[in-house]
C-alpha positions, 0 to 999 in steps of 0.5 A: 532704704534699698539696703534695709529692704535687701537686710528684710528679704535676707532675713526672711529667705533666712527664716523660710529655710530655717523652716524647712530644714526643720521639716526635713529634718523630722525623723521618718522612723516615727512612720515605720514601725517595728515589724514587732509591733505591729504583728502584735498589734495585728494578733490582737486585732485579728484575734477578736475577729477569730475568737481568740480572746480567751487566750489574749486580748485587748484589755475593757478599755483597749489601754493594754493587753493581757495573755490569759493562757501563755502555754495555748499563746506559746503553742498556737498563736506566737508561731503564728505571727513570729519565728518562734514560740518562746513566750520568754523571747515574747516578754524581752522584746516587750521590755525593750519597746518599754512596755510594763508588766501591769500585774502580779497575778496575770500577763498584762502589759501596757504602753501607752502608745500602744492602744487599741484602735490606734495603729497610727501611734506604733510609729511613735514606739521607740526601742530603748537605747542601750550604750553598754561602754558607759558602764563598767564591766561589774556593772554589766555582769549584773545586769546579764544576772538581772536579766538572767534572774527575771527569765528564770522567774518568767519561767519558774511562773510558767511551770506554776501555771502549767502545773496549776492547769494539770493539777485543774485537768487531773481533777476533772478526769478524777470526777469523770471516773468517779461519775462512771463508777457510780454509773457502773454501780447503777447498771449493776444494781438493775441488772441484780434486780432484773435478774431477781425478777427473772428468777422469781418469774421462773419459780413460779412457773414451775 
C-alpha cells in the first residue's frame, strides 16, 4: 500500500514539473516587440493626434494602414521615427515582418496582428526566417533578382506618382496664370475706359 501511495506522489511531482517546465519554457520575445514595429505603430497612433492622416493612417476598420503620400511620409514623417527616409527600405522591412501590400492602386499594408488598438499583439509579430544553405546557389541569384525587380518597380511607382503630382501642380499654376491674365485684361479694360472718360471731360471744357 505504501509502495503505491510513493508510485502517485511520484507521479504527481512528475507531473507538476512537466507543468512548469513548459511555463518556463514560453518564449519571452513574443513580449518584446521589434523596435519597427512599434515605431510604426506608434507613427500612426500619434499621427491621428497630429493630423497627419492625409499622409498615412489607420484604414476605417483600424485592420491596416495605408500611406497615402509616399513622397511627404519619405520627407516628413519616416525621419521622424527611423534612421532614414527610404520609402523602399520602409517597404522590405514590411515584408520581412510578413505584411502584405493589399492594393494595386495605393500604399496599403496589413497583418493581421497589427491592428489599431492592439499594441498588446506586436509581441506576436515574428520576423520571417531565412535559411539561405538550403537552397542552391541558382536559386539564391534569383531570388536577389526578384527582390532586385520589386525595388525597381517600387521605384518606377514612385517616380509615376511624383510625376502625377507635378503634372497635377503644373496645372493649377497654368490656371493661376491664365486667372491673372484675365485679371490684367479687366484692369486694362477699365483703365481704357477710364481714360475714355476723362478725355471726353476735357473736350468738353474746352
Amino acid at each position: 500500500m505504501v509502495d503505491k501511495n510513493v508510485l502517485e506522489l511520484n507521479l504527481g511531482l512528475g507531473h507538476n514539473n512537466f507543468g512548469g517546465d513548459a511555463h518556463v519554457g514560453q518564449s519571452p520575445r513574443q513580449r518584446c516587440p521589434p523596435p519597427f514595429l512599434l515605431k510604426t505603430y506608434d507613427l500612426l497612433e500619434e499621427g491621428e493626434g497630429e493630423d497627419i492622416t492625409k499622409i498615412v493612417s489607420w484604414n476605417a476598420e483600424g485592420t491596416s494602414f495605408v500611406v497615402w503620400s509616399p513622397a511627404e511620409f519619405s520627407e516628413l514623417t519616416l525621419p521622424r521615427y527611423f534612421k532614414h527616409n527610404n520609402f523602399s527600405s520602409f517597404i522590405r522591412q514590411l515584408n520581412t515582418y510578413g505584411f502584405k501590400k493589399m492594393s494595386s492602386k495605393r500604399w496599403e499594408f496589413k497583418h493581421e496582428k497589427f491592428q489599431r488598438g492592439c499594441r498588446q499583439m506586436l509581441g506576436e509579430i515574428t520576423r520571417k526566417k531565412c535559411e539561405p544553405s538550403v537552397f542552391p546557389a541558382y536559386l539564391k541569384s534569383s531570388s536577389e533578382e526578384n527582390a532586385s525587380s520589386s525595388t525597381e518597380e517600387n521605384n518606377q511607382q514612385l517616380l509615376m506618382e511624383e510625376n502625377k503630382n507635378l503634372k497635377k501642380e503644373r496645372l493649377e499654376l497654368q490656371m493661376q496664370i491664365d486667372e491673372c491674365k484675365a485679371l490684367e485684361m479687366k484692369l486694362l479694360a477699365c483703365l481704357s475706359q477710364f481714360m475714355d472718360t476723362h478725355q471726353t471731360k476735357l473736350r468738353k471744357l474746352c
